[in-house]
PyMOL commands that place a pseudoatom at each C-alpha (Angstrom):
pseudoatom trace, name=CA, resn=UNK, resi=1, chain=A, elem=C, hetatm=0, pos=[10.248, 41.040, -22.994]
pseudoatom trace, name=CA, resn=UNK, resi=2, chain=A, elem=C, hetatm=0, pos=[6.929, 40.809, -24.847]
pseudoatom trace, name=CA, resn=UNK, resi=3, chain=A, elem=C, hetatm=0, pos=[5.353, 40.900, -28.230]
pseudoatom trace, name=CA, resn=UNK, resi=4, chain=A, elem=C, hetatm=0, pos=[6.053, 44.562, -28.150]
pseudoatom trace, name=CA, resn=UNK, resi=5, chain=A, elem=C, hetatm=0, pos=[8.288, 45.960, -31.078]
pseudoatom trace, name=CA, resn=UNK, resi=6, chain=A, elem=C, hetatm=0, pos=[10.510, 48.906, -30.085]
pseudoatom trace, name=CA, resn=UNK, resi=7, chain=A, elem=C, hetatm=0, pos=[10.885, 51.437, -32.971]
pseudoatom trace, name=CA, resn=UNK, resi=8, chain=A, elem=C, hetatm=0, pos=[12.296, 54.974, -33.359]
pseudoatom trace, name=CA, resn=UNK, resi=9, chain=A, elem=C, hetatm=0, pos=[12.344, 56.389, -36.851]
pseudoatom trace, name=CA, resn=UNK, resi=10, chain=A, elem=C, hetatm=0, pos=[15.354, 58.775, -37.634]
pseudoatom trace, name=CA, resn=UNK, resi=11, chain=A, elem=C, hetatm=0, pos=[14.669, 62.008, -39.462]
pseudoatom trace, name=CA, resn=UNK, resi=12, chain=A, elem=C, hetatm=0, pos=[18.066, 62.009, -41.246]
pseudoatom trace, name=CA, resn=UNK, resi=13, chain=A, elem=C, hetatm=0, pos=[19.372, 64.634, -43.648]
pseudoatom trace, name=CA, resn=UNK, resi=14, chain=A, elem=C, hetatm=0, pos=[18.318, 67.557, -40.843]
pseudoatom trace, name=CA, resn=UNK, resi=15, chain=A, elem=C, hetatm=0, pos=[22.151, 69.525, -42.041]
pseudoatom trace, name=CA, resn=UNK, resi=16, chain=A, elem=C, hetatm=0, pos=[20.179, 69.985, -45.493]
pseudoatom trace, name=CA, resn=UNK, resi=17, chain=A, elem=C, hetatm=0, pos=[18.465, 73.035, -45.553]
pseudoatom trace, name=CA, resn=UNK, resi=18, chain=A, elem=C, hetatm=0, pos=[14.964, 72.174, -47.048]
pseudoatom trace, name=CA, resn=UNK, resi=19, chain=A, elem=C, hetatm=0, pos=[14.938, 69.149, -45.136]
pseudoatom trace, name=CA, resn=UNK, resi=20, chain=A, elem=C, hetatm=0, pos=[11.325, 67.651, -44.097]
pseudoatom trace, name=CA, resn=UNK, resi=21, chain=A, elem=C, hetatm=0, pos=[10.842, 68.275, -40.051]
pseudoatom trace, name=CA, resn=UNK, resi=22, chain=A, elem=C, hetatm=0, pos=[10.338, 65.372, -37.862]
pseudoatom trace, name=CA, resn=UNK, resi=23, chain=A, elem=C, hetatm=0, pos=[6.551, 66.163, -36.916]
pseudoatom trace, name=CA, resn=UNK, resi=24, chain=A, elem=C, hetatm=0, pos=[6.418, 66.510, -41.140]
pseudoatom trace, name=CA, resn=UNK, resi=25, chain=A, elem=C, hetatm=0, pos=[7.884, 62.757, -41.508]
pseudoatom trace, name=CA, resn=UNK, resi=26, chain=A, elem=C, hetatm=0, pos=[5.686, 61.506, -38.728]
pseudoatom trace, name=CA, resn=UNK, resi=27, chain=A, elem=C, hetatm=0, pos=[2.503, 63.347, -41.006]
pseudoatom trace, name=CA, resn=UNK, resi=28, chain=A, elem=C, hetatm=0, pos=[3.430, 61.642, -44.151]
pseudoatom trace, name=CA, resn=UNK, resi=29, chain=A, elem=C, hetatm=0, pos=[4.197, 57.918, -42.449]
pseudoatom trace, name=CA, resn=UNK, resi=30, chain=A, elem=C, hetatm=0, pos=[0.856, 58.734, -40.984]
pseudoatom trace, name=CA, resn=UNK, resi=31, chain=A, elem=C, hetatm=0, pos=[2.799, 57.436, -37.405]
pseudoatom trace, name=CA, resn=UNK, resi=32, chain=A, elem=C, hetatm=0, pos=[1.170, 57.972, -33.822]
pseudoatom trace, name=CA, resn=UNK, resi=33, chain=A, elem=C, hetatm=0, pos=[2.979, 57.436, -30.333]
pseudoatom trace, name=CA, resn=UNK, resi=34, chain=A, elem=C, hetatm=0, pos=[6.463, 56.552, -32.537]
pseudoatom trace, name=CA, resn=UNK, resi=35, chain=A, elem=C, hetatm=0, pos=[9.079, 58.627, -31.714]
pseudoatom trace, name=CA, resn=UNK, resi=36, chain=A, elem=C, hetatm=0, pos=[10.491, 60.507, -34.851]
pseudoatom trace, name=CA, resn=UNK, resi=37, chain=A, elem=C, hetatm=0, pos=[13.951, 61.857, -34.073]
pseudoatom trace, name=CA, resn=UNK, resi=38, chain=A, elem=C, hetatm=0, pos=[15.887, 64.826, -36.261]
pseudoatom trace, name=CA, resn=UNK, resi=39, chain=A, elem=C, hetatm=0, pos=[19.461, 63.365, -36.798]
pseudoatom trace, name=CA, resn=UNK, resi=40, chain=A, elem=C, hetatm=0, pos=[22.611, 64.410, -39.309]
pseudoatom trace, name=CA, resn=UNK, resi=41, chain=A, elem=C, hetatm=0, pos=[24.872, 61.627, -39.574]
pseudoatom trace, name=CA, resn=UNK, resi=42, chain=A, elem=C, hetatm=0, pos=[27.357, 64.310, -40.976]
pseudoatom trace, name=CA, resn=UNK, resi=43, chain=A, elem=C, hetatm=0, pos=[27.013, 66.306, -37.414]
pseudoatom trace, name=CA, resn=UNK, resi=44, chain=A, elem=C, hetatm=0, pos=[26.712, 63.713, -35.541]
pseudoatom trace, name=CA, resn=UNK, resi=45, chain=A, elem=C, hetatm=0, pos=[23.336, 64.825, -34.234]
pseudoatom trace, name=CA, resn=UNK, resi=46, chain=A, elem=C, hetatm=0, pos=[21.157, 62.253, -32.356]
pseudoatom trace, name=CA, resn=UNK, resi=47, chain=A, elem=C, hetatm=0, pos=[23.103, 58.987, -33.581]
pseudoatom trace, name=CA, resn=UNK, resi=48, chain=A, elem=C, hetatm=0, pos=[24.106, 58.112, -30.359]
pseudoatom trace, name=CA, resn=UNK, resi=49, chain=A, elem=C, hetatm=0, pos=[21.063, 59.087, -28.597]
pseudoatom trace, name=CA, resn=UNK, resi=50, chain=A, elem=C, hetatm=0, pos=[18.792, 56.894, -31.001]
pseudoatom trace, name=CA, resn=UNK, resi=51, chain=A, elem=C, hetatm=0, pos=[20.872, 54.134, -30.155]
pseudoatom trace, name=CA, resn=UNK, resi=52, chain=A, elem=C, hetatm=0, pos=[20.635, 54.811, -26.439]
pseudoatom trace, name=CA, resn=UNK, resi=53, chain=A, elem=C, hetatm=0, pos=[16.710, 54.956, -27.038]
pseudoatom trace, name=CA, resn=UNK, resi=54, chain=A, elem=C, hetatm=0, pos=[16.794, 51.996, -28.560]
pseudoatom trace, name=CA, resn=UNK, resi=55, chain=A, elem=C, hetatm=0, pos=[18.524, 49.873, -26.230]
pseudoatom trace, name=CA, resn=UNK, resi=56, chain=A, elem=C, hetatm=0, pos=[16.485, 51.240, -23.131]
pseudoatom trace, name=CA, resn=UNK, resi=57, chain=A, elem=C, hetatm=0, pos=[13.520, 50.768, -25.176]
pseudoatom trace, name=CA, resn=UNK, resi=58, chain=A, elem=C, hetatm=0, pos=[14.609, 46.738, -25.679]
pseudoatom trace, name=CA, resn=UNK, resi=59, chain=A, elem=C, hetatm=0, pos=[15.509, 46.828, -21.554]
pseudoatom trace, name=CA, resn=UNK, resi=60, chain=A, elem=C, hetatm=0, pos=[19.135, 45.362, -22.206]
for i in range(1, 60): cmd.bond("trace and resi %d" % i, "trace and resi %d" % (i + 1))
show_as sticks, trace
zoom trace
């Protein structure tokens, strides 16, 4: 491993209707070449696959 940090940024709250878009999030953080995920924790949607991300991401 090197002095690389691994992130993935969650677009949570994607079950609410009015709900900001991922590629809307990755706008306003003003983010390039981070991956910006739509999740619900409620539906279950992407948890596990950000996690999976993550860890291949970190090589474990």
């Amino acid at each position: 491993m090197g002095d690389e940090i691994s992130l993935i940024v969650l677009a949570n709250k994607q079950d609410i209707e009015d709900s900001k878009t991922p590629e809307e999030i990755g706008g306003l953080l003003n983010i390039n070449g981070i991956q910006v995920l739509p999740a619900s924790s409620i539906n279950e949607e992407n948890i596990r696959e950000a996690l999976l991300e993550l860890l291949n991401k970190l090589e474990l």
